[in-house]
LOGU-30550 format. One line per 8 residues: number of its first residue (from 1); their letters; for each residue x, y, z of C-alpha. Coordinates in steps of 0.1 Angstrom, whole numbers. Layout:
<gugus>
NUM> a> X:Y:Z; ...;
</gugus>
This chain:
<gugus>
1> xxxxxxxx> 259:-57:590; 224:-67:573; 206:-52:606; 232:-16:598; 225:-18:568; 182:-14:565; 184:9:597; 176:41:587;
9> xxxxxxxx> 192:61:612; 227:52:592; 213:75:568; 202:110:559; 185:130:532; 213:133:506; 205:159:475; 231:151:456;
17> xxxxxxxx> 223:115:458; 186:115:454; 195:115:414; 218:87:412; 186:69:434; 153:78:415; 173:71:380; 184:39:391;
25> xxxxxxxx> 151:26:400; 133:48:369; 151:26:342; 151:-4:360; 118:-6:355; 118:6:319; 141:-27:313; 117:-45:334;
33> xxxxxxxx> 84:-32:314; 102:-37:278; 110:-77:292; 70:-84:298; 59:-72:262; 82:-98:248; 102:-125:271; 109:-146:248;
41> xxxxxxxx> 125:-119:226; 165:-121:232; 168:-82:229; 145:-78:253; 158:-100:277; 195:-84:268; 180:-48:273; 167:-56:308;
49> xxxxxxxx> 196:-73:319; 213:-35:308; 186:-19:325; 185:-36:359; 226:-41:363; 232:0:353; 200:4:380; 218:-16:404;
57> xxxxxxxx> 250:8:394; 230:41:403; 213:30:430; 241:20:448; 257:54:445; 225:68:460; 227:47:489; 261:45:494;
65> xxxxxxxx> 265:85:491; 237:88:515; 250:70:543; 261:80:574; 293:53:585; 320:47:563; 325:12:566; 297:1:557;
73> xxxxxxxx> 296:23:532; 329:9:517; 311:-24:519; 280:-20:504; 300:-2:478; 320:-32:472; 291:-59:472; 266:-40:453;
81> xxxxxxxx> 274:-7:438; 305:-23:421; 282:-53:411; 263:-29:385; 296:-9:374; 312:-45:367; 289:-66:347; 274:-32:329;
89> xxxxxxxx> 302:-36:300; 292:-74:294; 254:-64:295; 259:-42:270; 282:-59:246; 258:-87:246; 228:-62:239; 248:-48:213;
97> xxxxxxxx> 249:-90:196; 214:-95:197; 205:-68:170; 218:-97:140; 213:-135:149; 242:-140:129; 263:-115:149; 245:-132:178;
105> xxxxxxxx> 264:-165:172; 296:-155:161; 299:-136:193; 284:-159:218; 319:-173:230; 329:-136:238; 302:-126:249; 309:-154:278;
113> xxxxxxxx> 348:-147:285; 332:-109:288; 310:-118:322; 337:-143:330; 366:-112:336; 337:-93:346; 331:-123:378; 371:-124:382;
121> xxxxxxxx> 369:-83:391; 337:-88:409; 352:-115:425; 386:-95:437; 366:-64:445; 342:-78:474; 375:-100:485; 404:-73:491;
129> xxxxxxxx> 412:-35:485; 428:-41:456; 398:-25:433; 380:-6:458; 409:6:488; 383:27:505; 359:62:507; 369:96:502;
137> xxxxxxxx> 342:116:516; 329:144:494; 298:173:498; 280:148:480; 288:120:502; 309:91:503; 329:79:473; 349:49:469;
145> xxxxxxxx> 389:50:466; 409:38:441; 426:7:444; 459:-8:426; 437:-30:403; 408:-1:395; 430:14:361; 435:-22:348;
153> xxxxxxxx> 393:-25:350; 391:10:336; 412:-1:305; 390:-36:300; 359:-16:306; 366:9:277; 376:-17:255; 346:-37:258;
161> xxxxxxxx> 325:-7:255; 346:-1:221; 341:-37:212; 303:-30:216; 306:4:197; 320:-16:169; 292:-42:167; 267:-13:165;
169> xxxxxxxx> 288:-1:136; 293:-35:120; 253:-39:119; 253:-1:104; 269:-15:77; 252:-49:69; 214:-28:73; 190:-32:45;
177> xxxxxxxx> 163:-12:57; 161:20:65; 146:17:101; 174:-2:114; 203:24:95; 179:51:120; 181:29:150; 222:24:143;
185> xxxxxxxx> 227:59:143; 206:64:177; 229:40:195; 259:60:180; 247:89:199; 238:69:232; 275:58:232; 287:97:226;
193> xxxxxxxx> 262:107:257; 277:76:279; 307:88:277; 299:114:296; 295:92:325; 329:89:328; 338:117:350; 323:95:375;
201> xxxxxxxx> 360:77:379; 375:109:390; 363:114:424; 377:78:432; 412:91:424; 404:124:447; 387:148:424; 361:167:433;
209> xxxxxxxx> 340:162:407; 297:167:411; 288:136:396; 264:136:368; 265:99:357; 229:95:366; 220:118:331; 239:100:308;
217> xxxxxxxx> 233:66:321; 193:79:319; 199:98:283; 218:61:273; 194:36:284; 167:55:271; 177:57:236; 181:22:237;
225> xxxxxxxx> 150:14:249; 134:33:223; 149:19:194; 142:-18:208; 103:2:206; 106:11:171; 128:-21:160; 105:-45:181;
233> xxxxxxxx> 75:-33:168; 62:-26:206; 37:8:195; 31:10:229; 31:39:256; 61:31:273; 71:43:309; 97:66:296;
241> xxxxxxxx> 71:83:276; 47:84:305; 71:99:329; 80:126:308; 44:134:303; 37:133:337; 68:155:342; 65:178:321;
249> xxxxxxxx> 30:186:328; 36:184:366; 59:212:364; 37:232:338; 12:231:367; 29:232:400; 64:258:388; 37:292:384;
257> xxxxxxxx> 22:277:420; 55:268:436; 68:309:425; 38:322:446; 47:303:473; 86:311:471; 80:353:472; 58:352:498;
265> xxxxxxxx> 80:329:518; 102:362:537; 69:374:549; 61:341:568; 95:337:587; 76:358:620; 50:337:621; 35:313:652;
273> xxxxxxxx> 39:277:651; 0:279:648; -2:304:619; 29:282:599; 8:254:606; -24:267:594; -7:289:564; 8:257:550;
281> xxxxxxxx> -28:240:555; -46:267:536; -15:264:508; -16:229:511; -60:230:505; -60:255:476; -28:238:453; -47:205:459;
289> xxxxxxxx> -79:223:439; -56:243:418; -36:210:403; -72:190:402; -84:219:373; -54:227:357; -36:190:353; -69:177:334;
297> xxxxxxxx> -63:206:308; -24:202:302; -32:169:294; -56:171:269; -36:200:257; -3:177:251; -23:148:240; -47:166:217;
305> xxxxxxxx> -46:141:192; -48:114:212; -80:127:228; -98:131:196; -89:93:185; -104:84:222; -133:107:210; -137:85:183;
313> xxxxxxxx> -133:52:195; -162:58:221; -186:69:192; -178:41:170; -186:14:202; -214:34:205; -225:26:170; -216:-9:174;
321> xxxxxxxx> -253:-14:190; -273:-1:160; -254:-24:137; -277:-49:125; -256:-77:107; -213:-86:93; -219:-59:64; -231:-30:81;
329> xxxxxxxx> -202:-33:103; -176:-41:80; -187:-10:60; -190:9:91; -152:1:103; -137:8:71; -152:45:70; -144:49:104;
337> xxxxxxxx> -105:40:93; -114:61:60; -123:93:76; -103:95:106; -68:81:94; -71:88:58; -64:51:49; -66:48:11;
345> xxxxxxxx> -70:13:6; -82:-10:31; -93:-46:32; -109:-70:61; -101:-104:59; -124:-129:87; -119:-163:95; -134:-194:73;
353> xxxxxxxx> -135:-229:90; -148:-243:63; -116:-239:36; -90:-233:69; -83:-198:54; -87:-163:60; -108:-151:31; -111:-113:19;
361> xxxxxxxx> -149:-100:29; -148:-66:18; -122:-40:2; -116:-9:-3; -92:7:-33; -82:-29:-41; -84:-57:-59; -75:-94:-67;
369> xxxxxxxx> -73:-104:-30; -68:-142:-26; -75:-160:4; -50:-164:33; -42:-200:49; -47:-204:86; -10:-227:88; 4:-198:78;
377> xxxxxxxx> 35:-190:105; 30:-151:100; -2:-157:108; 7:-175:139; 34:-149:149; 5:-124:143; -19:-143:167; 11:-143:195;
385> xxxxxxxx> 20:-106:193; -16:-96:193; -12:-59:183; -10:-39:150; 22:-49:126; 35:-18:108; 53:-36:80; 82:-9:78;
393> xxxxxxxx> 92:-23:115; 84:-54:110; 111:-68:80; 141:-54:103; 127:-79:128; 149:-110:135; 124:-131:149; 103:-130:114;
401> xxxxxxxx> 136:-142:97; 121:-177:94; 89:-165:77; 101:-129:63; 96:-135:30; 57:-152:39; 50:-117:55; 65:-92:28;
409> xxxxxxxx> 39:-114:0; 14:-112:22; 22:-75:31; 25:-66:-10; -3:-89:-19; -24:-66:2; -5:-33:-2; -8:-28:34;
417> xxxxxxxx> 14:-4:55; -2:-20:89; -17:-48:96; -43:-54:128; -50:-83:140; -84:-95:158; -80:-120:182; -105:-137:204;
425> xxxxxxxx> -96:-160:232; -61:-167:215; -76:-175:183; -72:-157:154; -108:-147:137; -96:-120:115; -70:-89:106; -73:-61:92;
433> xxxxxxxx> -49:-46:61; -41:-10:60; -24:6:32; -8:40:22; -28:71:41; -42:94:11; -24:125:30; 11:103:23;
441> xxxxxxxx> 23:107:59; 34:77:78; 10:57:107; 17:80:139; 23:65:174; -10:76:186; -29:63:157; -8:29:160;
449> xxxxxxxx> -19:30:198; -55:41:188; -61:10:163; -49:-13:187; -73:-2:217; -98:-4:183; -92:-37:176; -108:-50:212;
457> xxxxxxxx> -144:-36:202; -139:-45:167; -131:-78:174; -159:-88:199; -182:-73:169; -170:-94:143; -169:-125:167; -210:-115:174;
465> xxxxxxxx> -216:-110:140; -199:-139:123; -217:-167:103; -195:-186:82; -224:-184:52; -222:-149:56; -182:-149:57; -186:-169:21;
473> xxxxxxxx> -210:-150:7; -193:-118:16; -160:-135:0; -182:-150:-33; -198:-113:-39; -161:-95:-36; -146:-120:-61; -174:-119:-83;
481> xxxxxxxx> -173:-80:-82; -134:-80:-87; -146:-106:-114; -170:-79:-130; -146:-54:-127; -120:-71:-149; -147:-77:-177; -158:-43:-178;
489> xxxxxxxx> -122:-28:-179; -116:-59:-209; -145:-52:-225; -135:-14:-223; -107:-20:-236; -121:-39:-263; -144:-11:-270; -112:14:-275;
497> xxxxxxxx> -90:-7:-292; -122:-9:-319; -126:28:-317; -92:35:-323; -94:9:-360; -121:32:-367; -99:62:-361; -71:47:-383;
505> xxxxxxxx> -98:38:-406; -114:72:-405; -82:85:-414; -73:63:-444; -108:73:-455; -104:110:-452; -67:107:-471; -82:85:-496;
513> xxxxxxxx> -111:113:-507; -87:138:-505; -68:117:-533; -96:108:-550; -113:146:-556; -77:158:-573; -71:122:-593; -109:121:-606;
521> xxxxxxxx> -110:157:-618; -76:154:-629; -83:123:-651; -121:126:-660; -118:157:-686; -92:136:-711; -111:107:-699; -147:124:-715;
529> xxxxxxxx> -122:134:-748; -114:100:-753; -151:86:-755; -160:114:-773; -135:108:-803; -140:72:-801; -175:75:-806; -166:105:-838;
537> xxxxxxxx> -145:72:-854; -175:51:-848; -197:67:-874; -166:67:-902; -145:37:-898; -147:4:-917; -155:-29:-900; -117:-39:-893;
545> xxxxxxxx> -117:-8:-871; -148:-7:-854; -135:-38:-827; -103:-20:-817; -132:13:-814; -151:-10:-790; -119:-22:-766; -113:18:-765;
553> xxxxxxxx> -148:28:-757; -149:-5:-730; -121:4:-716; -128:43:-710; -160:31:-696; -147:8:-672; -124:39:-663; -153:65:-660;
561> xxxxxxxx> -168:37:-636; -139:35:-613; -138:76:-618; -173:80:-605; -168:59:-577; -138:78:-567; -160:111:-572; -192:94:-546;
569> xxxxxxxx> -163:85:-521; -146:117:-522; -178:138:-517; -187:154:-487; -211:149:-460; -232:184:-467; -229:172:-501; -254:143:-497;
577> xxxxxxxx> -291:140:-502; -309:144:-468; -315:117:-448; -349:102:-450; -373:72:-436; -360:41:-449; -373:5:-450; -346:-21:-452;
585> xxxxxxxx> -374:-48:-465; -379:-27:-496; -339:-23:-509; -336:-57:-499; -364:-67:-525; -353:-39:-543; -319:-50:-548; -327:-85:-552;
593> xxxxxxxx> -348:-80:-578; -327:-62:-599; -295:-89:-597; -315:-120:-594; -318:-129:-628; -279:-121:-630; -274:-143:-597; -296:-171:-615;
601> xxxxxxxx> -272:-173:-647; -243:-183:-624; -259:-208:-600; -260:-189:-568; -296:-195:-549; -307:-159:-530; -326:-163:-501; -343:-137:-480;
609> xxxxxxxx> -353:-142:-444; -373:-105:-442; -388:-94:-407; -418:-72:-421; -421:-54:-386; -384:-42:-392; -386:0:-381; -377:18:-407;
617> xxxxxxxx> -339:39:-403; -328:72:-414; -305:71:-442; -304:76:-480; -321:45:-502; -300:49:-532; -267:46:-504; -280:22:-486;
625> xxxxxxxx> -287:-1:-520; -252:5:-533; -239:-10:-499; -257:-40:-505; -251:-45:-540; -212:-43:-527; -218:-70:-506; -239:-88:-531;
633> xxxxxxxx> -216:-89:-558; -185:-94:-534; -201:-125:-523; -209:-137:-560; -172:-131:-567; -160:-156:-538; -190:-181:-543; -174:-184:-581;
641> xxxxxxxx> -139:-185:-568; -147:-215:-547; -166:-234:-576; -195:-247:-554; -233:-242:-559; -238:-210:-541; -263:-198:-517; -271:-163:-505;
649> xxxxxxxx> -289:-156:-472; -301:-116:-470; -320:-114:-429; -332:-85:-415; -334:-85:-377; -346:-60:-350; -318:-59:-318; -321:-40:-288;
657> xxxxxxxx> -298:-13:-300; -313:-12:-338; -320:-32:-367; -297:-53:-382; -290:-63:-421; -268:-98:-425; -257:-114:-456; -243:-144:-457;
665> xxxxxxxx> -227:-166:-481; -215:-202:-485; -181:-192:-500; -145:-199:-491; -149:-172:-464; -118:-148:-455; -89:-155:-438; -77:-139:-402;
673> xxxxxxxx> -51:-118:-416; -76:-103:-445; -107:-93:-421; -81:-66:-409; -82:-51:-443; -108:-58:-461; -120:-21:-456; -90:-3:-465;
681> xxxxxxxx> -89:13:-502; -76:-2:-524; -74:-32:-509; -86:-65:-531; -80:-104:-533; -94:-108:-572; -70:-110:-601; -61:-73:-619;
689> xxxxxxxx> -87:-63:-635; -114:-78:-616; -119:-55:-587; -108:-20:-573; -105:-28:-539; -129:3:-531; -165:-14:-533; -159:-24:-493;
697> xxxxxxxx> -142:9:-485; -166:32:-500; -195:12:-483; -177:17:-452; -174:54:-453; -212:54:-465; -221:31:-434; -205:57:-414;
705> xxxxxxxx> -223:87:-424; -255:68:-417; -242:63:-378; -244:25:-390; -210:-4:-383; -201:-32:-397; -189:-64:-388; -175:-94:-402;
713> xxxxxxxx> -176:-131:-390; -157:-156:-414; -135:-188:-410; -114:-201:-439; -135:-230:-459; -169:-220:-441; -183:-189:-456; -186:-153:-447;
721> xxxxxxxx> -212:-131:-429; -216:-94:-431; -233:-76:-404; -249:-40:-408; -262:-27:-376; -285:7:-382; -296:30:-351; -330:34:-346;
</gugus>
C-alpha cells in the first residue's frame, strides 16, 4: 500500500485539487515559522499545532482528490486526511485557552477530554466505515462518503468550535488593553470566514459542491497568525506577508506578459514541432529579461518606505568609521533616530560593571533618568527576545505577567513607546528608549523592522566604543546637567516669584500715591489755616494759653510732616529732579554728619566701613539721603526698643552687578512674618504716634525710580541688615 501510495503513476494533475495542496503546505509553514521565533511561548506552540493539523486536513484533500484508484484513496482519506479534520477542533479550542493563563488553567482538563473524543473518532474512522463508508467520485476528484457516525462528529465538531468561539468572547470581555480588544475582534471574524468551510461536508453526503475550504481555512489561519504577530510582539516579516508580496508583484509583472502570449496563441496552432519549439524558446528567453527589469522595480515600488529606511541604514554604517569615540556616536545615533523617525524623546542607556546597572549616557527631550539594575527580569526577558519591545504590545503579553508591573515603571520612567535592545554574544550591553514620534503617529512595521536590523551595527559600535570611565562620565555629566537644569528652572522660579512681590508691591505703591495726591491736597489747605490762626493767637493770648497754642501748632506740624511725605510719594516720575552723578561716600558722610550728634545722645555707636574707589551711580542726592536717613532712624528706633548699647555699621561695597550700600544694626532684628511687609504703606511695628508706616515704603518707591532693590536679612534677637544694590 506504502509502495501505491508514493508511485506516481496512481496520480494525475488535478486543478481543482492543486488549492486544497499548496494551502495546506503554505500555512503549515507559517505555523512552523511563528513556533521558531518563540518555542517556548504556549501560543506559539498551540498556533502551530493549528497550523500543521489543518495543513495535514488540506493536503490530504489534494492528494486524495488527485488520485487515480479508489481504494487507496478511501484509505489514505481515512488515515490522514481525516487525521487533520479530527484533531482540528481540539487544536483550536486549546489555541483559543492560551490567550489568558488563567483561562489556560481552568480549561486544561477540557482541553484534554477534547483530543481524547477527537482519538475515539480517529480511532473508529481508520478501523470501520462507520465515519468514512467510502468515495463518491466528483469532477474534482474523489470525495469520501458519509458514514452512520459522520453527523454525530459534525455535531461535536461545531460545538467545540462554539466552545472556542466563546473563549475568544470571554477574553473580549476580561481585555484591558486596547490591542488585545483589536486582536478579539480579528478572531471573531476568522470564525465568521471558517464557517465558510463548511460546505466542504456536503459533497460527502452527494452534493456536488466545488470545494472552497482551502480559502477559508487560508483567510482563518492567517488572521490568527497575525494577531499572535501583533500580540506576541514578533515585528517581523512573516511568510504570509512575504508571499503576498511575492504574489502580488509576480502577477503585476507576469499578467500584461502572460495576455501577449494568450492573443497570439490562435496564430501558433499551424505551427511545426520545430517552430513551437523554438517560439516558446524565444518567449521563454525574452520574459526571463522582461521579469529581471520589471520585478526589481515593483518592489521597490511596494516597499518604498522600506527602501529608504535600507537607504539609511547603509549611510549610518557607513558613518560608523569616521566616529571617533562613545559620544560622537551616541549623538550620531540619536539624530539618526531624530531625523528619520521623528522620535521626540530619546535616551541610551549602556552597560556599567562597575555598579551592576544600566546607567543613562545621553538623553534627549528628558530628564531625571535613574539608573537601571542588571537583576532586573525585564531586563532578562529583553536579553532573550533580542528585538525591539513596543510597549503597547508588550503589557497584553502573558509571559511578562510575572514582571508587568517592572516593565510599565521602567517603560513610564523613560516615557518610551519602544524599547531596543543591544545585545552582544547573549549579553546585554545596552537598550535604547524611544518615546512619542513628534508627527504623533504610531511606530510602523517597517520602522519596527528597520530599528531592529539597526540595532546589529549599533550594537557592535557601542561594544567598540565602550570604556566603563567613559560610560561614567557620560552618566556623571547627564546627571550633573539634569542637576543644572533644575537649579536654573528653581532659581527662575525664584526670580519670578520676586518679580511678581514687586508687581504686587508696584501696585500697592501706585494705589497708595493715587490716595495720597487727593488726601494731601484735600487736607493741606485747612491744615495751612490752622497754623496760620494758631500763630494770629500767639501774638495776643496770655501765658495760660500760649501751652495749649503750642500742642496746636505741634500737632499741625507733625501733620504738615506726614502731608509732605504723602505729597514726595505721590509725585510722579517726570516730576523729579534729573538724575545726576552721585557718590554714595559723600551722603554717607553727609548723612552721618548731620544725625550723629543726635545718634550720640542716645548711645548708639555709628560706624562707617567706606570703599573710596566706590563708582559713583545716577540718581538724585537729596533721594538717595532721605532713603538712608529712613533706614537710619528705623534702626535707632529698634536699637532703643531692645534697650542695649547700640551699634551702627554703614559699608559701601562694589559687586559685579553694581555697588552696594548696607546698614546694619545690632537690634532685635524682624521677624519672618514682618520682612514680608515691612514695605507696604502704612505698615509699622512702633506704638501710635511713633511712626507712619511710610518711611520704608516711600524709600522703596524712590529705590525704584533709581533702577536700585533692596533687601533684607534679619533673624529675631540678632539684628537687621539692609541691602541697597545701585546699577552702575
Amino acid at each position: 500500500m506504502m509502495n501505491s501510495i508514493f508511485n506516481p503513476q496512481n496520480y494525475y494533475l488535478n486543478g481543482y485539487a492543486m488549492p486544497h495542496f499548496i494551502v495546506g503546505v503554505l500555512i503549515s509553514f507559517e505555523g512552523l515559522f511563528v513556533f521558531f521565533q518563540g518555542k517556548k511561548t504556549i501560543t506559539h506552540i498551540a498556533y502551530t499545532v493549528t497550523t500543521v493539523t489543518a495543513g495535514i486536513w488540506l493536503t490530504g484533500v489534494g492528494v486524495a482528490c488527485s488520485m487515480r484508484d479508489e481504494a487507496m484513496a478511501i484509505t489514505f482519506s481515512r488515515w490522514y486526511t481525516w487525521f487533520g479534520i479530527i484533531f482540528i477542533t481540539p487544536a483550536v479550542y486549546f489555541f483559543s485557552t492560551t490567550w489568558n493563563p488563567d483561562l489556560l488553567r481552568r480549561k486544561l482538563k477540557w482541553i484534554w477530554c477534547h483530543y481524547l473524543t477527537a482519538a475515539v473518532f480517529y480511532a473508529v474512522c481508520v478501523s470501520s466505515p462507520h465515519i468514512v463508508s467510502g468515495m463518491y467520485h466528483y469532477r474534482a476528484g474523489y470525495f469520501p462518503k458519509a458514514g452512520a457516525l459522520e453527523l454525530v462528529f459534525i455535531v461535536w465538531f461545531y460545538t467545540v468550535m462554539i466552545l472556542s468561539f466563546l473563549n475568544f468572547i470571554r477574553i473580549y470581555r476580561e481585555a484591558t488593553t486596547t490591542l488585545l480588544k483589536k486582536n478579539m475582534k480579528l478572531m471573531f471574524l476568522a470564525f465568521v470566514i471558517a464557517f465558510f468551510g463548511s460546505v466542504e461536508y456536503l459533497p460527502n453526503y452527494g452534493i456536488p459542491v466545488f470545494p472552497v475550504a482551502f480559502l477559508p481555512m487560508f483567510l482563518f489561519t492567517t488572521i490568527m497568525g497575525y494577531c499572535v504577530i501583533r500580540y506576541r510582539l514578533m515585528d517581523i516579516e512573516t511568510v504570509i506577508h512575504k508571499t503576498f508580496m511575492w504574489f502580488v508583484t509576480s502577477a503585476v509583472a507576469i499578467l500584461p506578459f502572460g495576455g501577449i502570449i494568450y492573443t497570439a496563441q490562435p496564430m501558433m496552432r499551424d505551427l511545426s514541432p520545430f517552430a513551437a519549439g523554438v517560439y516558446f524558446l524565444t518567449v521563454l528567453f525574452i520574459f526571463y529579461f522582461y521579469y529581471r527589469s520589471v520585478q526589481p522595480r515593483l518592489d521597490k515600488l511596494f516597499q518604498r518606505k522600506h527602501t529608504n529606511l535600507m537607504a539609511v541604514l547603509d549611510r549610518f554604517s557607513g558613518e560608523l568609521v569616521h566616529l571617533k569615540n562613545l559620544r560622537d556616536l551616541l549623538q550620531s545615533f540619536s539624530r539618526l533616530l531624530r531625523r528619520e523617525l521623528f522620535v521626540r524623546r530619546l535616551s541610551v542607556y549602556l552597560r556599567d560593571e562597575t555598579t551592576g546597572k544600566m546607567v543613562p549616557a545621553i538623553a534627549k527631550g528628558i530628564r531625571n533618568l535613574r539608573p537601571v539594575s542588571l537583576e532586573s527580569s525585564f531586563l532578562q526577558w529583553l536579553t532573550e527576545t533580542d528585538s525591539a519591545v513596543v510597549g503597547e504590545l508588550a503589557v497584553s503579553d502573558p509571559s511578562v505577567e510575572v514582571f508587568k508591573v517592572e516593565m510599565e515603571r521602567l517603560f513610564l520612567s523613560t516615557q518610551a513607546e519602544v524599547i531596543l535592545p543591544f545585545i552582544l554574544g547573549g549579553r546585554l550591553i545596552g537598550f535604547a528608549s524611544l518615546g512619542k514620534k513628534s508627527n504623533l503617529r504610531r511606530y510602523s512595521f517597517n520602522e519596527i523592522r528597520f530599528l531592529d536590523r539597526l540595532k546589529v551595527p549599533a550594537t557592535i559600535a557601542f561594544s567598540n566604543s565602550m570604556r566603563y570611565e567613559d560610560i561614567r562620565k557620560l552618566s556623571d555629566e547627564l546627571q550633573l546637567w539634569n542637576q543644572a537644569l533644575e537649579e536654573r528652572v528653581e532659581r527662575r522660579t525664584r526670580e519670578l516669584a520676586k518679580a511678581q512681590e514687586q508687581l504686587v508691591q508696584a501696585e500697592k505703591l501706585a494705589t497708595l500715591g493715587t490716595l495720597a495726591g487727593g488726601v494731601a491736597h484735600e487736607i493741606n489747605n485747612p491744615l495751612t489755616a490752622v497754623l496760620t490762626n494758631a500763630q494770629i493767637l500767639r501774638m495776643s493770648a496770655n501765658e495760660e494759653d500760649l501751652e495749649s497754642i503750642s500742642l496746636i501748632e505741634e500737632g499741625a506740624k507733625r501733620c504738615q510732616g506726614i502731608i509732605q511725605k504723602l505729597m514726595k510719594y505721590a509725585r510722579k516720575t517726570t516730576e523729579e529732579m534729573p538724575h545726576k552723578d552721585v557718590s554714595l561716600v559723600d551722603v554717607v558722610k553727609g548723612t552721618v554728619a548731620l544725625l550723629g550728634y543726635q545718634f550720640h545722645q542716645e548711645n548708639i555707636e555709628v560706624l562707617t566701613r567706606l570703599d573710596e574707589g566706590t563708582p559713583t551711580v545716577k540718581g538724585n542726592a537729596g533721594e538717595i539721603e532721605q532713603v538712608l536717613t529712613n533706614l537710619l532712624v528705623n534702626a535707632k528706633d529698634s536699637i532703643r526698643l531692645a534697650k542695649v548699647k547700640g551699634r551702627i555699621v554703614i559699608e559701601t561695597r562694589r559687586t559685579p552687578k553694581g555697588v552696594e550700600l548696607c546698614v546694619s544694626d545690632n537690634g532685635p532684628g524682624i521677624s519672618p512674618e514682618n520682612q514680608k511687609k515691612i514695605f507696604d504703606p502704612f505698615f509699622t511695628t512702633k506704638d501710635v504716634g511713633e511712626g507712619t508706616g511710610l518711611g520704608l515704603s516711600v524709600s522703596f518707591g524712590i529705590l525704584k525710580r533709581h533702577g536700585a532693590t533692596i533687601r533684607v536679612a534679619s533673624e529675631t534677637g540678632q539684628g537687621a541688615t539692609f541691602t541697597i544694590e545701585f546699577p552702575v
